[in-house]
C-alpha positions in Angstrom: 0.0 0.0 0.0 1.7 3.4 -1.0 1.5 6.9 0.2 -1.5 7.9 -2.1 -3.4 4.6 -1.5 -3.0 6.0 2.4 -4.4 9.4 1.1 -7.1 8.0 -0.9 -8.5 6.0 2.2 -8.3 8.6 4.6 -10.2 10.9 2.3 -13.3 8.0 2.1 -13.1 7.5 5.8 -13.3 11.6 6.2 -16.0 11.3 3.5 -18.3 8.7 5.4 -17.6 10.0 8.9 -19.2 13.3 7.5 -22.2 11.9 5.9 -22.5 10.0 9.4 -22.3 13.4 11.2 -24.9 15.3 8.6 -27.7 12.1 9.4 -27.4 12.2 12.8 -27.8 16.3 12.3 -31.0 15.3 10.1 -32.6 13.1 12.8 -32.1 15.5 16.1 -33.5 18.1 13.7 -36.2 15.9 12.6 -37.6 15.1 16.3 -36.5 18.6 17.6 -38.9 20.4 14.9 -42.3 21.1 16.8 -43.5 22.5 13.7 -43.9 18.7 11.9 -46.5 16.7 13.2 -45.9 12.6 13.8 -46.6 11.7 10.4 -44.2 14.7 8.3 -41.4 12.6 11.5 -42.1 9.4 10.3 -42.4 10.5 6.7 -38.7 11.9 6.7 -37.2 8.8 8.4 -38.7 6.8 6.0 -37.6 8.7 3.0 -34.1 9.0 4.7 -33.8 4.9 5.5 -34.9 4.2 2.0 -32.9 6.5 0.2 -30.3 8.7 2.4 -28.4 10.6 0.3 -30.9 11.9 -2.2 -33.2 11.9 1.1 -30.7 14.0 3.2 -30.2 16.4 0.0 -33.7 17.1 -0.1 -34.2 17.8 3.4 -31.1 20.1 3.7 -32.4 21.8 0.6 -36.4 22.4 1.4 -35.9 22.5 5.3 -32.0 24.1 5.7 -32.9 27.0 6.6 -35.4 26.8 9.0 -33.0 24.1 10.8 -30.4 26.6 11.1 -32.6 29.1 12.6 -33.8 26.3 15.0 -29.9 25.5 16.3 -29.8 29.3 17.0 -33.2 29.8 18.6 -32.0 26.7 20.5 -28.6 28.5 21.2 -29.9 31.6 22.5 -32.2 29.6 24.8 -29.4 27.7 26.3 -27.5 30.9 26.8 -30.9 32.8 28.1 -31.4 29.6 31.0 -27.4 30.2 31.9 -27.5 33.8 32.3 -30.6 33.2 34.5 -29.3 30.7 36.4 -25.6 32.6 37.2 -27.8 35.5 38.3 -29.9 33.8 40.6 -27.1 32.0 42.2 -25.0 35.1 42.5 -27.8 37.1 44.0 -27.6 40.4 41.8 -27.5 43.9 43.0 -29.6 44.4 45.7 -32.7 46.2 45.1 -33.4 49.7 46.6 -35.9 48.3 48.7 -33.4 46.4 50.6 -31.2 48.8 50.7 -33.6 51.2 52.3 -34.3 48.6 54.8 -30.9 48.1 55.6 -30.5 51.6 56.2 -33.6 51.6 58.8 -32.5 48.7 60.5 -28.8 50.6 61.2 -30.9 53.8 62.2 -32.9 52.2 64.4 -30.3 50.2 66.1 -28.8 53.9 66.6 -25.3 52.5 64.1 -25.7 56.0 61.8 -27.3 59.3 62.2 -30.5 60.6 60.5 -28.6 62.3 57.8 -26.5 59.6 56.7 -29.4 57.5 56.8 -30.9 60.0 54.3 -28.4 60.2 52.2 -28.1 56.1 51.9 -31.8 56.4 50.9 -30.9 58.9 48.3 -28.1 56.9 46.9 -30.4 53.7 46.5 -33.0 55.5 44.8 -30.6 57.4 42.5 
């Protein structure tokens, strides 16, 4: 076996791990799409089982653009859940309500004066 023999079989292997990859893409996208019904699902499995490469062209071709609108939609969910989850663990600001309360609970445990406790108020409603 010689160097381009080598070549040649690396590129089918590269060729068939990407058609592999671009199925699998097919299927989550297939059961991930709320917008078919059971049947349009079954339908497309069918079609891709029977005949997968002219059944994978198709559906990149008549459904490729919704699907990547989908992945993003998908993406900016994810992102949307994480950002809500980091800022519930790390608590935020707090809100000028607490703050204010804060400030009365210090002024009535005699800590600060009347005038600081005003101008705490003023600097959490600001």
């Amino acid at each position: 076996m010689g160097f381009f023999d080598f070549l040649l079989w690396m590129l089918w292997i590269y060729l068939v791990i990407v058609c592999i990859w671009i199925f699998v893409w097919i299927f989550i996208d297939i059961f991930r799409d709320h917008t078919l019904n059971g049947w349009a699902k079954a339908l497309w499995v069918i079609f891709l089982i029977v005949l997968p490469f002219l059944g994978a062209l198709i559906y990149l071709i008549a459904r490729g653009g919704s699907m990547a609108k989908r992945q993003a939609a998908d993406a900016q969910a994810a992102a949307q859940a994480n950002a809500d989850y980091i800022r519930s663990v790390a608590g935020g600001a707090p809100s000028p309500a607490a703050e204010i309360e804060r400030a009365q609970g210090l002024l009535s445990s005699g800590a600060i004066s009347q005038t600081e406790f005003d101008a705490l108020k003023a600097k959490a409603l600001a």
